[in-house]
C-alpha positions as CSV (number, residue, x, y, z in Angstrom):
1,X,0.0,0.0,0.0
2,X,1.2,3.7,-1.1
3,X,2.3,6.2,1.4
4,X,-0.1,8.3,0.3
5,X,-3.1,6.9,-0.5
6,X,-4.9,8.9,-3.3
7,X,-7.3,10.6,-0.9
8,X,-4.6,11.7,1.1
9,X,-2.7,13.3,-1.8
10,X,-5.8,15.0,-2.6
11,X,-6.6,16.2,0.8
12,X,-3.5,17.3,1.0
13,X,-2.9,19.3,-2.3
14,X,-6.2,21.2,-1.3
15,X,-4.6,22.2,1.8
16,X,-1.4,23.6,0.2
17,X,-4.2,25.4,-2.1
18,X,-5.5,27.0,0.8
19,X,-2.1,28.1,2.2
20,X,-0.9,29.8,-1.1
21,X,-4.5,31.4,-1.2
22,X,-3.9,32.7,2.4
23,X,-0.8,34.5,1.5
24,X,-2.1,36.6,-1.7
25,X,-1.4,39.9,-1.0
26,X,-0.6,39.5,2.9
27,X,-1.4,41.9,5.4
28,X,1.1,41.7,7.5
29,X,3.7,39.1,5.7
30,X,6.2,39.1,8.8
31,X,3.7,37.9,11.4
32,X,2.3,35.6,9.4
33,X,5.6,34.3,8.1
34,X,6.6,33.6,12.1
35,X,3.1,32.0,12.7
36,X,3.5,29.4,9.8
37,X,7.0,28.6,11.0
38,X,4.8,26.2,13.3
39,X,2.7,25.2,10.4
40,X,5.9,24.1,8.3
41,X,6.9,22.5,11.7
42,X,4.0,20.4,11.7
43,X,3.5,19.3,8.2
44,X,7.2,18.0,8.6
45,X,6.0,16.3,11.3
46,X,2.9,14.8,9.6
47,X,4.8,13.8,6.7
48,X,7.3,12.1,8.7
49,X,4.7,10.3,10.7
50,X,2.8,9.0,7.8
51,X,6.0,7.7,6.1
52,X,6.5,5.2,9.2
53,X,3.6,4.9,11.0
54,X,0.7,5.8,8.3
55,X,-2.3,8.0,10.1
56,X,-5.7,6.5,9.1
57,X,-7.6,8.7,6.4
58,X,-9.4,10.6,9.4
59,X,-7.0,11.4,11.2
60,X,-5.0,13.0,8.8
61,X,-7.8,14.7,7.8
62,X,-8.7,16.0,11.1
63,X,-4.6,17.4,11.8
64,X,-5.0,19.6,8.4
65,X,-8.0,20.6,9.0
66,X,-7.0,22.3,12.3
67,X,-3.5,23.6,10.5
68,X,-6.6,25.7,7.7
69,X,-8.0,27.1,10.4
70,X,-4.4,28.4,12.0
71,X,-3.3,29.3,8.6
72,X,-6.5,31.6,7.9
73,X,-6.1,32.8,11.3
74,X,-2.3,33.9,10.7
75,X,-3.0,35.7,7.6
76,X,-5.0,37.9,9.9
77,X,-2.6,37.6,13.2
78,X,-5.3,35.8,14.8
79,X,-6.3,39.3,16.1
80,X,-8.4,41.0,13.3
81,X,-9.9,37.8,11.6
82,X,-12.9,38.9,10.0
83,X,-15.5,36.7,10.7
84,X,-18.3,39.2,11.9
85,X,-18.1,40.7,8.3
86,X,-18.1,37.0,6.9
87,X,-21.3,36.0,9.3
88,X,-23.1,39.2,8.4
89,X,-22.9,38.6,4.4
90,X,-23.6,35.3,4.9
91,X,-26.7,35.4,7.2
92,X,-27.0,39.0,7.9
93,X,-25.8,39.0,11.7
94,X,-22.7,40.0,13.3
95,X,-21.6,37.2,15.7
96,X,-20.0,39.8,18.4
97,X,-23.1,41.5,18.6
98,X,-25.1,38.1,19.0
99,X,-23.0,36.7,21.7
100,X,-22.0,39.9,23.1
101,X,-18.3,39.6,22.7
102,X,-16.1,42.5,22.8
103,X,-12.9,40.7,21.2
104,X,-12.0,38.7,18.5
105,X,-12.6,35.5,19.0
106,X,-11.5,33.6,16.4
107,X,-7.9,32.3,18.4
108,X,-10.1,30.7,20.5
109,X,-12.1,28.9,17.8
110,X,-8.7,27.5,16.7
111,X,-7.5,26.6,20.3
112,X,-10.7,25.2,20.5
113,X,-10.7,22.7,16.7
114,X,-7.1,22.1,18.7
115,X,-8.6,19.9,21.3
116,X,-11.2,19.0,19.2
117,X,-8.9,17.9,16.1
118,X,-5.9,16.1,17.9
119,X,-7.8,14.4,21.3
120,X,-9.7,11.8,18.9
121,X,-6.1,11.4,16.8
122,X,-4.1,10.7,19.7
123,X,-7.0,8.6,21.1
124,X,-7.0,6.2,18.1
125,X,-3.2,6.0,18.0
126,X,-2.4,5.0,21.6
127,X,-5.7,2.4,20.9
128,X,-3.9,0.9,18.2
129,X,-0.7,0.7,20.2
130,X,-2.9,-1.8,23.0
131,X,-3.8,0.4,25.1
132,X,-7.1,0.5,27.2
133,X,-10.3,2.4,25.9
134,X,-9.8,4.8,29.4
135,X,-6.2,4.9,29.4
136,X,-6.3,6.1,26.0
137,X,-9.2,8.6,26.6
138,X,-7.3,10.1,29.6
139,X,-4.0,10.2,27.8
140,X,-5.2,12.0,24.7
141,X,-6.8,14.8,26.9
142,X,-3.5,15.3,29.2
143,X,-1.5,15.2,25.9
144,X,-3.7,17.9,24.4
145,X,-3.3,20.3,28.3
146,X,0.4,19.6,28.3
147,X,1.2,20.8,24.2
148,X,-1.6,23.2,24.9
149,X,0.6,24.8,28.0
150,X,4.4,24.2,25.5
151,X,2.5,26.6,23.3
152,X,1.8,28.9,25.7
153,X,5.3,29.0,27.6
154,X,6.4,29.6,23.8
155,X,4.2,32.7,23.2
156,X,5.7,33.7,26.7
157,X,9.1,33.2,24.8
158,X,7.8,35.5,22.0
159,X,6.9,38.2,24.6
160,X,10.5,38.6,26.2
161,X,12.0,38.3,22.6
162,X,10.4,40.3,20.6
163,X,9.3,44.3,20.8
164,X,6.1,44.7,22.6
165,X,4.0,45.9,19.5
166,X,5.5,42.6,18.0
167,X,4.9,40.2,20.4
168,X,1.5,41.4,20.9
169,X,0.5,41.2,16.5
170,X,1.9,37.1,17.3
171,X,0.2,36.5,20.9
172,X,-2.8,38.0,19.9
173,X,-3.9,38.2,23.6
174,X,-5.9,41.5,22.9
175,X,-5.6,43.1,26.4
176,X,-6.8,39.5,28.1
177,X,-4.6,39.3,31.0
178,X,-5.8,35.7,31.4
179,X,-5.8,34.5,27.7
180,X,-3.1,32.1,28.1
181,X,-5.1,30.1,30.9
182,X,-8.3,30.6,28.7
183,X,-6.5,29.3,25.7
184,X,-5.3,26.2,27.4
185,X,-9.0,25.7,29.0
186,X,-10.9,25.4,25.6
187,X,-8.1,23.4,24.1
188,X,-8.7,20.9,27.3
189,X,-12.5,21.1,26.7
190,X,-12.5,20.8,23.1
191,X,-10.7,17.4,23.3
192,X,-12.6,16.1,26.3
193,X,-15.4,16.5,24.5
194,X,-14.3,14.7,21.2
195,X,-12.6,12.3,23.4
196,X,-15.7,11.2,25.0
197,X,-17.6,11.3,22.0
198,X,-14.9,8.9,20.2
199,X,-14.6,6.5,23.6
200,X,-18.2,6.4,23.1
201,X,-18.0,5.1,19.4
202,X,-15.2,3.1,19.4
203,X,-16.8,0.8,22.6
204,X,-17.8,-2.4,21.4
205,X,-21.4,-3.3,21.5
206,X,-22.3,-6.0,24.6
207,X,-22.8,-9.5,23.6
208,X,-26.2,-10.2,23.3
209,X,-26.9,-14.1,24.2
């Protein structure tokens, strides 16, 4: 069996589609440069995995899925993604005014598809590897809280590296004193809840006599 699988190729081409289409006329070509340093990082790392240790179709499905949404996010810094103006063309309402946010709240959408993306992809991968349907379950989520918290300490990193105005276009923490904590929260919850939901499935049906 191929490497890559034909679905895989194609999945994959349309992501690279969507990166090159994100960088058309940037906005703000150095910020989004640094962010997609991590997105280069990680589709090493996906390629390399799937060389010797093949991802299922769905999983690697799910991982690029979550790198679309941080590589829409970077083009806009995360800060100034424009999803009321997309919400209101498309169904004539204006999200921050619906929910009553007064940020941008797209970062924590991605944060968010984070847990949501990578708990059932770690789940399935320590199940294939013999481990129990809790242990598994459990793993996945502390996996997804401890890479959650690396990132952070990394945009911590950023903030005593770079100038203020620049760390603060990368961090994107828009005046939130506790975004980092907030950050790592939804991640947590987004995966405990796909986690569950996947434990859920992937529990085999009792024995009927």
């Amino acid at each position: 069996m191929p490497t890559f699988p034909r679905a895989f190729r194609w999945t994959l081409g349309a992501f690279l589609i969507v990166v090159a289409a994100t960088w058309w006329r940037p906005l703000h070509p150095a910020e989004q440069a640094l962010h997609h340093s991590l997105t280069v990082l990680g589709l090493v790392a996906l390629v390399l995995v799937q060389r010797r240790r093949p991802l299922p179709y769905v999983s690697f499905l799910l991982i690029l899925i979550f790198l679309v949404l941080h590589s829409v996010a970077a083009r806009w810094i995360y800060s100034f993604v424009p999803y009321d103006d997309w919400a209101s063309w498309l169904f004539g309402v204006r999200l921050n005014e619906v929910f009553g946010w007064q940020r941008n709240n797209f970062d924590r959408l991605v944060h968010l598809s984070y847990g949501l993306c990578f708990g059932p992809v770690l789940f399935f991968r320590f199940r294939e590897a013999g481990r129990s349907i809790r242990w598994s379950a459990l793993t996945a989520v502390e996996v997804v809280l401890s890479t959650s918290a690396l990132y952070e300490l990394f945009e911590w990193a950023i903030a005593l590296t770079l100038a203020p105005e620049a760390a603060e276009a990368y961090n994107g923490q828009q005046g939130d004193m506790w975004d980092a904590q907030k950050d790592m929260a939804i991640a947590t919850l987004g995966a405990m809840i796909a986690v569950t939901v996947t434990a859920v499935i992937a529990r085999p049906a009792p024995i009927r006599s």
